[in-house]
N, C-alpha and C positions, 0 to 999 in steps of 0.2 A: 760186848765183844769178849771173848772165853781165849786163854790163852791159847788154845788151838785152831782159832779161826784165822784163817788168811781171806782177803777180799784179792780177788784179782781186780788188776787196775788195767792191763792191758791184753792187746791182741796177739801178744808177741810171747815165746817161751820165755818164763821166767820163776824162780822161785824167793819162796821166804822163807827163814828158820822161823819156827814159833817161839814165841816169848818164854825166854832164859831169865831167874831170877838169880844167877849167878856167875853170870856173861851178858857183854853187851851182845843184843841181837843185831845181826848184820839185813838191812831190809832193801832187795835187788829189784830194781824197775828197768824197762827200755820202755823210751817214747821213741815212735817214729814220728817224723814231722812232715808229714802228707798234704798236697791240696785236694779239696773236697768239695762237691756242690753241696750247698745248704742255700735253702729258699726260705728267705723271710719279708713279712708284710708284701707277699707276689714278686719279688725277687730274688736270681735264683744267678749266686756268686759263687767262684774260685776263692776257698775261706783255707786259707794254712788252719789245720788242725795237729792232734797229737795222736795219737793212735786210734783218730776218723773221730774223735769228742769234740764237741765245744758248747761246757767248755770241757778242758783236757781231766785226764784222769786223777782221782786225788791221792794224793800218800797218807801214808797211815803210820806212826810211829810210837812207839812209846819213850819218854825223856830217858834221854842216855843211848836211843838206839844210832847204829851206825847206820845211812842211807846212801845209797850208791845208785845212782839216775844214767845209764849208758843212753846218751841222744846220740839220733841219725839225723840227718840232715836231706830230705828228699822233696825238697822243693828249691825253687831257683835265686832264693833269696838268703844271705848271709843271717845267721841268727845266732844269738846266745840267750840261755835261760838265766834268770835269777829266782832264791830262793827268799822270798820276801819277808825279813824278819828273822830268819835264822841264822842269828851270831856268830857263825864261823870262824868258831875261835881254834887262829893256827890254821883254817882251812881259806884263805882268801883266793886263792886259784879254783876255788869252786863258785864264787859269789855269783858272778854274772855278768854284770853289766860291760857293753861291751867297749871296748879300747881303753877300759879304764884297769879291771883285772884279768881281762883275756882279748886275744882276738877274737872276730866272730869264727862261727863255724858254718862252713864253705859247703857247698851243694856236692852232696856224699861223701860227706867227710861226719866225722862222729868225737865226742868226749865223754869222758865219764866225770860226773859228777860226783864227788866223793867229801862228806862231812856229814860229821855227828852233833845229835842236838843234845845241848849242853844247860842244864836250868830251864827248861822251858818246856813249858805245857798249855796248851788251850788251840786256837786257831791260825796261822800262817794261812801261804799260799804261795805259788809260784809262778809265773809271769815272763816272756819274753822281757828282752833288755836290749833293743836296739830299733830305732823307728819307730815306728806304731806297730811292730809287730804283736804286740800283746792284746791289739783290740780282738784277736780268737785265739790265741795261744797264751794260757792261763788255766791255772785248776788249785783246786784246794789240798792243804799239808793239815793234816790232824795229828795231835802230840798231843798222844793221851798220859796220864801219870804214871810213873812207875808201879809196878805188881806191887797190890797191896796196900798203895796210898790212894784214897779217897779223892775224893774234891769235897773244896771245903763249902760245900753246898748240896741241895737233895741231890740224889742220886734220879737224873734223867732215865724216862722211859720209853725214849728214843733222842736219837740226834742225826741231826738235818743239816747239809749245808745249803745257805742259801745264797748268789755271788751276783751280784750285780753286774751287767755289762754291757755296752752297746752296740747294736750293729748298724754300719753304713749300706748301701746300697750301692754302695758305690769301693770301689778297694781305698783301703784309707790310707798307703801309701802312696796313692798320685792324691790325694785329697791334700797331706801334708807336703809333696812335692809341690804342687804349682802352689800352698802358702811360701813356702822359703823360695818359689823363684820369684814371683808379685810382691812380694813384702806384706800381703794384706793376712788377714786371719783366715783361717780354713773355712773351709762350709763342718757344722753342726751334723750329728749323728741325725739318723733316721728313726732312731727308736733306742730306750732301754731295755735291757732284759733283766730276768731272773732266772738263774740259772738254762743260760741260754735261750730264755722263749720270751716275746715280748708281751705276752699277755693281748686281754678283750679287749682293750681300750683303743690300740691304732688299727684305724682302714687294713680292711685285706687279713687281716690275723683272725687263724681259723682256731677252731677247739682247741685242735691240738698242739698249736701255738700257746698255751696256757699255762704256767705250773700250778699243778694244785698241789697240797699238801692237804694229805686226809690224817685226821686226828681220830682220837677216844675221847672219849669224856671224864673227868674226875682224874687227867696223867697232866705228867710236866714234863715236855722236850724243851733239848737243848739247838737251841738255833744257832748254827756256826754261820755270822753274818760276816762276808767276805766284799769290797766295795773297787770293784776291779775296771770300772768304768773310766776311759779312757781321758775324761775333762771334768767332771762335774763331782762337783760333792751331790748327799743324797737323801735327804727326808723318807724314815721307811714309819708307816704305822698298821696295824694289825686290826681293822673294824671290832670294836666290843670287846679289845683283849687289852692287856695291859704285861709288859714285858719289865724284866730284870735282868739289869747287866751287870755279870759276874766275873769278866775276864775283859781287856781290853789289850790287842793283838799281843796275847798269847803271855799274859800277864795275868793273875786275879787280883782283883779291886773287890773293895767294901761295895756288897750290892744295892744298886740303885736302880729302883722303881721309875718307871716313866711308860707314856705312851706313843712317845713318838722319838724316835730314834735318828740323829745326825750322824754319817758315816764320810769320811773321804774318802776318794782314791788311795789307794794302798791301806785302810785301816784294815781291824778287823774287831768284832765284838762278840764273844758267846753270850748268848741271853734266854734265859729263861721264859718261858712261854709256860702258862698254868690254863689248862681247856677249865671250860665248864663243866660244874657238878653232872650236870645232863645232858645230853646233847639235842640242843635247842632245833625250834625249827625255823633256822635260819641259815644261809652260808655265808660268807664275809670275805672281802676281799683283802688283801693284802698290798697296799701300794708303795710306790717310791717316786719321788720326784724330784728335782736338784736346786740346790742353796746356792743361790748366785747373788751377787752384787753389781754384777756390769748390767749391760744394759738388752732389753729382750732382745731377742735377733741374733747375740753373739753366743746363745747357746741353746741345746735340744732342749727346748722346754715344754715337755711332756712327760706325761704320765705313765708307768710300767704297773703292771696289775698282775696278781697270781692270786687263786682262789684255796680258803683255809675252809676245807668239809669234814661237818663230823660225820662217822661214821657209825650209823645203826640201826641197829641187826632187824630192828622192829620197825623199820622202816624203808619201804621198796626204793632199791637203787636210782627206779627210773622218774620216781617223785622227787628229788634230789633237786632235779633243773626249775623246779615251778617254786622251790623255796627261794621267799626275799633274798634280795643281796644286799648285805650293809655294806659300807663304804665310809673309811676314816674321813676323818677329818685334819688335813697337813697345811705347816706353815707356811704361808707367802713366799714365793721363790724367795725374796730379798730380807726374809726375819734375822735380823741378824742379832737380837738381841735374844730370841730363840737359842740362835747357835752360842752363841756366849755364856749363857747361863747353862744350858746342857754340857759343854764342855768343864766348863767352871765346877761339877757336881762331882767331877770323876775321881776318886780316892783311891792310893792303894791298900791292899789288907791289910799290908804290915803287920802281921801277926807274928810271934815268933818263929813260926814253921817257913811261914811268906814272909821277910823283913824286906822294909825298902832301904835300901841300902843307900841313901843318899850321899853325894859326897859331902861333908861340911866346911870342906876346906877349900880355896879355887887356889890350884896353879896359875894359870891362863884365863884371863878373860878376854872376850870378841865379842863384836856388836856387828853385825850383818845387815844392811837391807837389802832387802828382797823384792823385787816390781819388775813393773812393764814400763820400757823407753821404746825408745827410737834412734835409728841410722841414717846418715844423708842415703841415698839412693847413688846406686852403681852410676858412673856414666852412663852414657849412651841406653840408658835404660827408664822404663818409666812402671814408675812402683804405686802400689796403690794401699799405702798405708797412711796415716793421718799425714796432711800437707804434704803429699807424693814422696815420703819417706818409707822405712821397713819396720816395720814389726823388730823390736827385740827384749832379751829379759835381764837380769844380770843380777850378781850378789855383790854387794858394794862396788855396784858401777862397772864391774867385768860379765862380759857375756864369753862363755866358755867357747873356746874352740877345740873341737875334738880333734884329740890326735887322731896318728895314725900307725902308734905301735903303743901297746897296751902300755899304762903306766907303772901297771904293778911288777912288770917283765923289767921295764927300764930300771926300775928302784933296786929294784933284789939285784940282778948284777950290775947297778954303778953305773949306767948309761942313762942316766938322766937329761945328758943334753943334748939339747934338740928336739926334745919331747916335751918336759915340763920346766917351766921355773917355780922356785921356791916362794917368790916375793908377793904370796897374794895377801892385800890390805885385811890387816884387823881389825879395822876400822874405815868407814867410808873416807874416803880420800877429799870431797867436795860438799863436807856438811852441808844441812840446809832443813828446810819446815819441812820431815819429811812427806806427812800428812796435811799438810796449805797447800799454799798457790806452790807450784812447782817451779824452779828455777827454768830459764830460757834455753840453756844448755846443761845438757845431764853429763856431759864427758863419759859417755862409754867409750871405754877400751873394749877390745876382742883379748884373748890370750887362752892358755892351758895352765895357770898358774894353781899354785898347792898350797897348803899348810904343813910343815913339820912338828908334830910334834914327840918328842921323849916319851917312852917307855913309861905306861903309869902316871902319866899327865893328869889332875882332875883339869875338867874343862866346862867354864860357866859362858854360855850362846845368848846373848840378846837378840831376837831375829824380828827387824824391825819392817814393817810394808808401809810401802809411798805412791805418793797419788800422784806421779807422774804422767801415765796414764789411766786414770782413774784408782784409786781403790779398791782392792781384792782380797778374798783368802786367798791365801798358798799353804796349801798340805806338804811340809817339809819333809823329807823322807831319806836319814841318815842310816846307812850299810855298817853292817860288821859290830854295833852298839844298838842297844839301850839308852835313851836318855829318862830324867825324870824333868816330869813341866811342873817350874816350881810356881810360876803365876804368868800372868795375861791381863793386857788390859787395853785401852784405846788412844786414841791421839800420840805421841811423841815418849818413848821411854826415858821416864828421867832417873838418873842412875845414882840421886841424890835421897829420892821418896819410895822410889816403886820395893827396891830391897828390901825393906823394913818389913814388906807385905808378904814376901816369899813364903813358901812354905815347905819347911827342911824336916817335915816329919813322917807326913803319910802324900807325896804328891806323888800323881798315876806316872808310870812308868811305861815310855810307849817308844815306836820307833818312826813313828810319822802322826805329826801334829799338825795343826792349823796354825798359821800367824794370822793373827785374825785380821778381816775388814779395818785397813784403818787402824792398825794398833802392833801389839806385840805381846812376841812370846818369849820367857826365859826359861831356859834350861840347862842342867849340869849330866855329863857323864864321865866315866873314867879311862882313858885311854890305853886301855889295859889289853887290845887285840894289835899283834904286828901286824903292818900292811899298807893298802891304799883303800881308803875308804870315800864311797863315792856317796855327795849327798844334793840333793834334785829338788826340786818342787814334781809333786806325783800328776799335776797338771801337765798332761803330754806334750799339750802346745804350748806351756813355758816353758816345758823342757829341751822341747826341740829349738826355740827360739834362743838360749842358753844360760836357762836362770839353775846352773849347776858350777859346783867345787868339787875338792877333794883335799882330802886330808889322808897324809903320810904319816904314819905312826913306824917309829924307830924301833929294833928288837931291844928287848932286856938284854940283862947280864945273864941271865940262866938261859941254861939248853930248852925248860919248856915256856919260854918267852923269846923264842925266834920263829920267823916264818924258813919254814921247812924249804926244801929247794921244789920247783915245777915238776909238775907229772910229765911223764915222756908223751902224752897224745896231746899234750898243750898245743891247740890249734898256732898257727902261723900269720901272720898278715902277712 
């Protein structure tokens, strides 16, 4: 991309300045937010789109530029965007998520979205933030390096985003409506996709339902893998190729060689893809399938396929279809020892140019678990979740109740009550085996409770998962930070031995992690953004059930260590 190229991203007048090396460039988008028919696998759905894409249009930035997102709102449903992974530092009225730093925005009504990326280069993406609206409203953020700085890896000779995601046949907001009125788990997607299209493999999907990606022979593209799937983590492998991961969401890490790649919800990974010396006579598929531990039935478990062709010159287009198809080979829905070890490999470069800046010090330490319980059942009501009780999720024993006036409006002018309270547990409140036999009674509470912390806080997270109802990963996914994953491990964290094991030198640097199957994750960051920072499991349906916090971060003593006051189009509840 040549400092004079612009990519238009939409259908709407818009422009961009070219890339300044002596100003920040300011980079102007509008999404409209439109319903669309899109037919897939022979069904043919009202899909909220962004300016008629899905998925939606991607941005394009370079670190340090300033982006300014003006949404319309022109379908019948409340919505807010979040900018997934980008630190909004000093910008938390643009983050997203909604009731927590904004209201949502009301059917023709519009906000501008305004923050600059700050340190950060490689892959994001950005994603509705309220319901399941994100299962089609989602697209990719690219943050390329600043004019003149390299990547500290070959120089790719092309780049691709590739974005995982599911589609229902059904609108996924009654899908997740009748789960929270029954109590029971939702019905499972109809299909994954890649970049929108579900590929050869399910009933009904035609050619053109395919993503192919056509390559050369003897080049190395850059695969901006984005994992935007609404429940499922996702085994991606590349028949006959073998990939390097050079970036993890929008971070660089020491590259690492593998041939089958584990992605959550909310991740992201650049990876190197190297074709063949010559372009063979064969095509190859490219599949993904999902990393689960519960039990079949409670999730899509199929297979999304996109086809990788080379292209050549000496060879007729239409012989193309009669070449083999190879087909990887992916782990066990339920490898979990798989997902362990591949996370376990992730490093960051730390290099002097990239240092990982870990804290070594801990202000604050928290021990969090994370899981799936249970609620008695409503009266007069009959629920259909384990022994006729509800579905729920909770972080130390609290399942979030969403307000209903943004928190971060409450915070900034001083009207916190009645909205939030401060008193959420740093520690589980009803110890126990969290990974045994599960105790008889879990004591969930409901509530909107917070974390405060001071200005410049370091902060060390034990994020622990319990088998209350069963064992699971949960892809953690903290707003407005960076954290670094200092170690992982399985069964019960013990905060006598496991320390010893950390690692305060070079651990990856990411903003949504796995607490693994059965085990736990630590990590440290610095609480050096003012705001209200909202942090989720990126699994939709524990998030809707209420496996989410938030942390209040206090302004500094300095003028540029305070959150600035709201934009005037700051939507309203």
């Amino acid at each position: 991309m040549t400092a004079a190229t612009f990519i238009a991203l939409t259908l709407s007048i818009l422009f961009a300045l070219p890339h300044l090396s002596f100003a920040t460039t300011t980079r102007n988008y509008k999404f409209d937010i439109r319903l669309k028919n899109i037919t897939r696998l022979c069904h043919t759905r009202s899909v909220a789109t962004v300016n008629g894409r899905m998925p939606g249009p991607r941005i394009v930035a370079r670190e340090g530029d300033r982006v300014i997102v003006k949404v319309v709102n022109h379908i019948p449903n409340n919505v807010t965007l979040h900018w997934h992974g980008v630190r909004q530092l000093r910008s938390g009225w643009s983050d997203g998520p909604s009731y927590v730093t904004q209201c949502p925005i009301q059917t023709g009504q519009s906000y501008v979205y305004n923050f600059t990326i700050v340190g950060q280069r490689g892959t994001l993406w950005w994603h509705a933030h309220i319901s399941w609206m994100r299962s089609s409203v989602y697209g990719p953020i690219i943050i390329l390096p600043k004019l003149g700085v390299p990547y500290p890896f070959i120089k790719p000779y092309k780049e691709i985003p590739i974005i995982f995601g599911e589609w229902f046949n059904v609108d996924p907001e009654a899908v997740i409506a009748q789960s929270l009125q029954t109590g029971a788990g939702p019905n499972v997607s109809d299909a994954y996709t890649i970049n929108g299209l579900p590929g050869p493999l399910y009933n009904c999907s035609t050619t053109k339902d395919t993503f192919k990606l056509k390559v050369k022979a003897g080049k190395t593209y850059l695969l901006r893998m984005i994992n935007a799937a609404l429940n499922d983590e996702l085994f991606f492998s590349i028949a006959g190729h073998n990939l390097t991961v050079v970036d993890a969401d929008a971070v660089y890490v020491k590259p690492l060689d593998t041939d089958i790649l584990l992605i959550t919800p909310g991740q992201t990974y650049n990876v190197l893809l190297r074709t063949k010396p010559s372009a063979p006579n064969a095509t190859y598929l490219m599949t993904a399938r999902p990393y689960a531990t519960t039990a079949s039935g409670t999730f899509d478990n199929t297979t999304v396929a996109g086809i990788l062709e080379y292209v050549n010159p000496l060879r007729a287009s239409s012989s193309s279809s009669k070449l083999p198809l190879l087909t990887p080979k992916l782990p066990n829905f339920n490898d979990t020892a798989f997902a362990a070890n591949f996370t376990g490999k992730l490093r960051s470069l730390a290099s002097a140019q990239f240092p990982a800046n870990v804290p070594q010090t801990v202000d604050k330490r928290f021990f969090f678990t994370v899981g799936l319980g249970t609620k008695p059942c409503p009266k007069n009501q009959t629920c259909q979740g384990p022994n006729g009780t509800k579905f729920t999720a909770t972080v130390n024993n609290v399942s979030w109740t969403l307000p209903t006036t943004a928190l971060l409006q409450a915070h900034y002018f001083g009207q916190s009550k009645g909205v939030y309270t401060t008193d959420f547990p740093i520690t589980p409140p009803f110890p126990f085996n969290y990974t045994g036999t599960p105790p008889n009674n879990t004591f969930v509470t409901n509530g909107t409770k917070v974390v405060v912390l001071p200005f410049n806080t370091s902060v060390e997270l034990v994020m622990q998962d319990t088998s209350i109802q069963g064992a699971e990963s949960h892809p953690l996914h903290l707003h407005g930070f960076n954290f670094f994953v200092l170690g992982q491990g399985f069964g019960n964290y013990d905060p006598s031995k496991d320390p010893s094991k950390f690692n305060l030198v070079d651990p990856v640097e990411r903003n949504t992690v796995g607490v693994p199957d059965g085990g736990w994750v630590a990590v440290r960051f610095l609480a050096d953004n003012p705001g209200v920072w909202f942090m989720h499991c990126h699994l939709e349906v524990h998030t809707s059930w209420g496996l989410k916090m938030a942390w209040v971060v206090n302004d500094g003593p300095l003028p540029n260590q305070k959150l600035p006051p709201p934009p005037s189009d700051l939507p309203k509840c």
